[in-house]
C-alpha positions as CSV (number, residue, x, y, z in Angstrom):
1,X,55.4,-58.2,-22.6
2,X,58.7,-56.8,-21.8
3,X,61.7,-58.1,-23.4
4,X,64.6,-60.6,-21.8
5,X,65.4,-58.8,-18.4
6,X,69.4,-58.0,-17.3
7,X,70.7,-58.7,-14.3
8,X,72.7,-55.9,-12.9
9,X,75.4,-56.5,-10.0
10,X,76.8,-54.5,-7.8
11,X,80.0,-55.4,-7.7
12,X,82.1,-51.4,-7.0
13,X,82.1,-51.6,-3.4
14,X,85.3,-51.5,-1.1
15,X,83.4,-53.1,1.8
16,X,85.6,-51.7,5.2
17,X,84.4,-53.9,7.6
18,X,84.9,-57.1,5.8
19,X,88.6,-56.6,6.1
20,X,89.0,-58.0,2.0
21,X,87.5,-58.0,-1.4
22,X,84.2,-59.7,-1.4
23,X,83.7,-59.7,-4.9
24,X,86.7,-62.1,-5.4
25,X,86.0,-64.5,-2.5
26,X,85.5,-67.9,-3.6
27,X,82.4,-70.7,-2.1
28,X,81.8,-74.1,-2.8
29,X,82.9,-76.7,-4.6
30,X,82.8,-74.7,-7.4
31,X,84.9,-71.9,-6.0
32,X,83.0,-69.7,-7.8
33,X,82.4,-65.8,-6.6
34,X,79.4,-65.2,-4.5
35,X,77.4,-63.7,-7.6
36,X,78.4,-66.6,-10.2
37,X,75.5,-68.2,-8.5
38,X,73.2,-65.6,-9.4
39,X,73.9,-65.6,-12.7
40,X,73.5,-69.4,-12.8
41,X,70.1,-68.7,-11.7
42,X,69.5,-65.7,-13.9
43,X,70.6,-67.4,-17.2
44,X,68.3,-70.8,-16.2
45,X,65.2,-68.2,-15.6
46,X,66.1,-66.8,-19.2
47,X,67.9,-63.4,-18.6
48,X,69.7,-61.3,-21.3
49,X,72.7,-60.5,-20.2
50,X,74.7,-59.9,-17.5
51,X,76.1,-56.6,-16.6
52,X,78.8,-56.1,-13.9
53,X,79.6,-52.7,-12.4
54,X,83.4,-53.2,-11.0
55,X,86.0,-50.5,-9.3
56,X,89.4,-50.8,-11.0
57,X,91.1,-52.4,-8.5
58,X,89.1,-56.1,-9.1
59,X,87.7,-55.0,-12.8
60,X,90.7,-57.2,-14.3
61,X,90.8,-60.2,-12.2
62,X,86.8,-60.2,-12.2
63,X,86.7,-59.9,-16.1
64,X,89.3,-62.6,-16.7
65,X,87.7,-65.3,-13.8
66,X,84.2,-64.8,-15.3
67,X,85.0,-65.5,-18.9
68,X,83.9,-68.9,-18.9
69,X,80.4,-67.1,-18.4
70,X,80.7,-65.7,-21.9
71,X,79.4,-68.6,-24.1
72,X,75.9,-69.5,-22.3
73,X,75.3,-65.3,-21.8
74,X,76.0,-61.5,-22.8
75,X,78.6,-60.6,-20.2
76,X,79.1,-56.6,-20.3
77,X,81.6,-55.0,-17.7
78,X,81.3,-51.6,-16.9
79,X,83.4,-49.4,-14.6
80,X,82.3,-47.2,-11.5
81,X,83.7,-43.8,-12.6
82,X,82.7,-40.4,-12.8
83,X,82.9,-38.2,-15.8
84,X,86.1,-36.2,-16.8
85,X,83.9,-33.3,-15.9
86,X,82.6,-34.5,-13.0
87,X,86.2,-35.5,-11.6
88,X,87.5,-31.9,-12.1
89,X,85.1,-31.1,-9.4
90,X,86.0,-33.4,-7.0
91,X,88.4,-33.3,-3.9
92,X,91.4,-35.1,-5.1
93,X,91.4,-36.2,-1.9
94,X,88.8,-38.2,-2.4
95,X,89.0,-42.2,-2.4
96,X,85.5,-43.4,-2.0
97,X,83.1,-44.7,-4.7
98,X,80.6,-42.5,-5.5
99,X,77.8,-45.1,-4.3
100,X,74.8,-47.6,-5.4
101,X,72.8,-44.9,-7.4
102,X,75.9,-43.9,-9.2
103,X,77.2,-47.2,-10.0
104,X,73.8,-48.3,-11.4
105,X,73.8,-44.5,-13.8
106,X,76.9,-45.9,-15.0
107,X,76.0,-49.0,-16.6
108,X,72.7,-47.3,-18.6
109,X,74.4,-47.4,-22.1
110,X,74.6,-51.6,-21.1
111,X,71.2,-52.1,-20.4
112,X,68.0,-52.6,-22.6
113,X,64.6,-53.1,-20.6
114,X,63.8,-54.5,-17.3
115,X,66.5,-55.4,-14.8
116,X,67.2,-56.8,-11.7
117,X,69.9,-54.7,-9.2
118,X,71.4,-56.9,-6.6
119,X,74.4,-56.4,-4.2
120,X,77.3,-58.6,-5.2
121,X,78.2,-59.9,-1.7
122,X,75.0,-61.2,-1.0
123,X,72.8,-64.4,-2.0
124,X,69.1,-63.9,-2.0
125,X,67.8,-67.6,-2.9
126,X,67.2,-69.8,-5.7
127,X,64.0,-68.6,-6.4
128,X,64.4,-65.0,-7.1
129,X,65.7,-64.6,-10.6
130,X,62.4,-66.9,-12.0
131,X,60.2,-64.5,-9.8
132,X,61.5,-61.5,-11.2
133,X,61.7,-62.7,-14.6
134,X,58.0,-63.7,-14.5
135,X,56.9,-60.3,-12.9
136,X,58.6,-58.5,-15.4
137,X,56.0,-60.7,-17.9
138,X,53.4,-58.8,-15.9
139,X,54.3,-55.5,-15.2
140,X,55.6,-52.9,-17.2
141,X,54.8,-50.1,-15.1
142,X,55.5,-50.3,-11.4
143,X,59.5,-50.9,-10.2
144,X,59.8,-54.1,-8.0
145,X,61.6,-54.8,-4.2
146,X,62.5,-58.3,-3.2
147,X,61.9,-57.8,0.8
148,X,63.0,-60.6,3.5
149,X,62.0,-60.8,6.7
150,X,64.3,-58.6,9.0
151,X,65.6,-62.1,11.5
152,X,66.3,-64.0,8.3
153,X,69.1,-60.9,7.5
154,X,71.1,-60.4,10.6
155,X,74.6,-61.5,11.2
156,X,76.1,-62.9,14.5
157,X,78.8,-61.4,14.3
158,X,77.9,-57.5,14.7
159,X,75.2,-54.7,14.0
160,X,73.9,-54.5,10.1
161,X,72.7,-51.5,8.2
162,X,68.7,-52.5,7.0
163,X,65.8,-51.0,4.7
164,X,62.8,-50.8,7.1
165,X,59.8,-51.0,4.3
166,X,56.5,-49.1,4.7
167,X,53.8,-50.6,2.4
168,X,50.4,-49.0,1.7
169,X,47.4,-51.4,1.4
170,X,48.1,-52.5,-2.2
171,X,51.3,-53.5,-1.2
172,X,53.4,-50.5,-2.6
173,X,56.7,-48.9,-0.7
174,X,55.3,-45.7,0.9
175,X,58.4,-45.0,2.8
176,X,62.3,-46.9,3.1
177,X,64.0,-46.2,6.4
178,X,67.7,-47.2,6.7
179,X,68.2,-48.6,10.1
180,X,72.0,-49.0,11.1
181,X,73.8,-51.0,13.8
182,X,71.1,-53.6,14.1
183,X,72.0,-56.2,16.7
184,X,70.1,-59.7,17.9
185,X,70.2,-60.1,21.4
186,X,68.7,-62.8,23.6
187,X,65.9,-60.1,23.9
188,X,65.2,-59.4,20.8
189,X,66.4,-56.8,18.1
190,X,68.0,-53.8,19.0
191,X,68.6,-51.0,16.7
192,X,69.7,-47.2,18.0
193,X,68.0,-46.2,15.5
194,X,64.4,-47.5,16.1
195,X,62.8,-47.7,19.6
196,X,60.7,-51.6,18.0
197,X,62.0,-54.0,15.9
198,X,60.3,-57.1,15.2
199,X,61.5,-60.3,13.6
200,X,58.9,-60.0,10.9
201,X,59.4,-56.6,9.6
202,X,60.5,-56.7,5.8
203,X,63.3,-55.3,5.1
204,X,65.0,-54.1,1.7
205,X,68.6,-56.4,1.0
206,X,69.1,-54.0,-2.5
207,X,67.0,-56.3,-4.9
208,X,65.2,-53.9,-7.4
209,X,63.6,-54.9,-9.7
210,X,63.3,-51.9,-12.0
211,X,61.8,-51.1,-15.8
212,X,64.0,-49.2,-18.0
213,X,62.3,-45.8,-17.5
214,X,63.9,-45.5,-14.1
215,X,67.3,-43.9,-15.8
216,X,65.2,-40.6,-16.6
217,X,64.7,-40.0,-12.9
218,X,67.8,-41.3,-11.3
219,X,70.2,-39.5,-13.8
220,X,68.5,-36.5,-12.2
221,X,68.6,-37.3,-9.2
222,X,72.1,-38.1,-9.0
223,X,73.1,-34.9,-11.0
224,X,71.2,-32.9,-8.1
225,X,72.8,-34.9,-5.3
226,X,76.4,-34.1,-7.2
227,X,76.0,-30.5,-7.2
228,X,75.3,-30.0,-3.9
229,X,77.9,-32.7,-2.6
230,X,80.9,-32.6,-5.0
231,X,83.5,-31.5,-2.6
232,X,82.5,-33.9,0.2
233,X,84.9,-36.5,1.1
234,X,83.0,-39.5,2.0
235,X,78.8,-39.0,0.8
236,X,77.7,-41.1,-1.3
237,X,74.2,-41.4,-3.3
238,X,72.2,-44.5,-2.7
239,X,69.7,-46.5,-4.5
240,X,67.2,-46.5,-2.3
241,X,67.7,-42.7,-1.6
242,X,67.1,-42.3,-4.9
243,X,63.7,-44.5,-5.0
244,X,62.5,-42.7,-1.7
245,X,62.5,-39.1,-3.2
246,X,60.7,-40.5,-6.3
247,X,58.2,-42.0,-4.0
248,X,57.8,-38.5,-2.2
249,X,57.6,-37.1,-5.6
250,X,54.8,-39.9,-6.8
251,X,56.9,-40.2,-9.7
252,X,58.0,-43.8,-8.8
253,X,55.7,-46.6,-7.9
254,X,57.4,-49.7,-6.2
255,X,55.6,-53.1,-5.5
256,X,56.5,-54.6,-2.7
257,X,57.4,-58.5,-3.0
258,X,57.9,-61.2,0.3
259,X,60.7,-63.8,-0.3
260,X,60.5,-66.8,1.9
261,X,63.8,-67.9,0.8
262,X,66.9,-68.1,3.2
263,X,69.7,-65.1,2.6
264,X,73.2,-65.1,3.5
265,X,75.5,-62.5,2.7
266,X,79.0,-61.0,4.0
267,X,79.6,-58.0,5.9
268,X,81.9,-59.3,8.6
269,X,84.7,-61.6,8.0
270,X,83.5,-64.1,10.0
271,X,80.3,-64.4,7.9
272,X,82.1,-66.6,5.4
273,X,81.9,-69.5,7.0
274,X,77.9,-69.8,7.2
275,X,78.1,-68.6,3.8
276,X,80.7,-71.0,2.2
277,X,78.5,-73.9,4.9
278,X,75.2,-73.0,3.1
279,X,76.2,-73.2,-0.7
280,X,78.1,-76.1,0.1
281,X,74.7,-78.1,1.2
282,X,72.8,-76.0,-1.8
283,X,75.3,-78.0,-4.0
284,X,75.6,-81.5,-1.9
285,X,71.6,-81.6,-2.8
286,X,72.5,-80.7,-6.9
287,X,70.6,-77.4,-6.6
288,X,73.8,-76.1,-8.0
289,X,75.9,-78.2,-10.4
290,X,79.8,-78.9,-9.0
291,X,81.4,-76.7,-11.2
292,X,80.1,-73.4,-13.4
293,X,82.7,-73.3,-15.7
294,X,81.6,-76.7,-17.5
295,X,78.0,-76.2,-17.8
């Protein structure tokens, strides 16, 4: 059996089109952050610890807000930053993050075992964290991806950027297309990208679930993707990049899972409103207690 799982957030993004900082957003009556509500569920399905990869621009307001956490679970906060060697290579005119796969390289000296990865501006259900932390009972072998149903994931209030998931028979990712400008229409879903959506393809949201061995791979992986685009402005390496190559490789081996639970996240700023509407009613019906900080 593995030991106590981490949960891992994502929490380094700038988010352009969202016209703010998602990570400090408040919901609910708890007016809590987006994630506080995944590490509610993580530390009632009997995670570790927490670890939360920040920028520096929210790293001290995040830190200070979340300290309440601090006495129910092991909080660790790590910062998105390259090495000092790494940075002497860099355009100085570079502003942008460095992406999902190098966030996640950052935080391995916080993280013991299995873990979860999840995007910090999104909310994936009530279920997951139990569902992961009893598949990580199971498996200590073959990496894990949450996928949802691509007409549960779509915003109304402009075009998305989705993981179009390939299984083989036994259920395992074969291939992980990103799809961008995603639209519903009274038609259907559009995407310039691929000539046929449906409503029931599953689609990645960033929800690994990996085992501790992935770090060998990805601190390759990222090293290679470095040296070849260190003076580049804007590129950055991606998580499920990174798993796709391992796939081609047949070095990684990723089980497919199905949620059936709702997701809401924010991408545009007029997503907040469903979001803030739907955690409300989560906690008008006790799934989530009034406040965090006095559990």
């Amino acid at each position: 059996m593995n030991s106590s799982p981490s949960l891992v957030i994502l929490a380094g993004g700038l988010g352009s089109r969202y016209k703010g900082s998602k990570q400090i957003d408040v919901f609910g009556p708890q007016q809590a952050f987006l994630l506080e509500f995944a590490i509610y569920d993580a530390v009632e399905a009997g995670f570790g610890s927490i670890v939360l990869i920040l920028n520096e621009k929210v790293y001290a307001d995040m830190k200070s807000r979340l300290s309440h956490w601090e006495n129910r679970v092991e909080m660790r906060f790590v910062l998105q930053e390259l090495t000092s060697e790494q940075r002497q290579q860099v355009d100085p005119n570079r502003s942008k993050p460095w992406g999902t796969a190098h966030a996640l390289l950052c935080a391995q000296a916080s993280i013991n075992g299995p873990f979860v990865v999840m995007n910090a501006d999104d909310y994936y259900g009530k279920s997951v964290m139990k569902r992961a932390f009893s598949y990580f009972q199971e498996e200590q072998e073959a990496h894990g991806l949450m996928s949802y149903a691509l007409s549960d994931t779509l915003s109304d209030f402009g075009g998305v950027s989705r993981g179009l998931c390939t299984c083989d028979v036994n259920g395992f990712l074969t291939n992980i297309l990103e799809c961008h400008g995603i639209t519903k229409k009274d038609d259907g879903i559009h995407c310039p990208d691929v000539l046929h959506l449906t409503e029931s393809d599953r689609v990645s949201m960033n929800l690994w679930f990996f085992q501790g061995h992935i770090f060998a791979f990805l601190r390759t992986y990222f090293d290679a993707f470095f040296a070849a685009h260190h003076h580049e402005l804007s590129t950055e390496c991606y998580l499920p990049s990174m798993v796709q190559s391992g796939i081609q490789q047949d070095v990684l081996k990723v089980k497919v899972l199905s949620s059936q639970e709702k997701w809401v996240g924010l991408t545009f700023p007029e997503d907040k409103n469903s979001v803030l509407q739907y955690l409300t009613e989560l906690s008008d019906r006790n799934v989530y207690p009034k406040s965090f900080s006095h559990e």
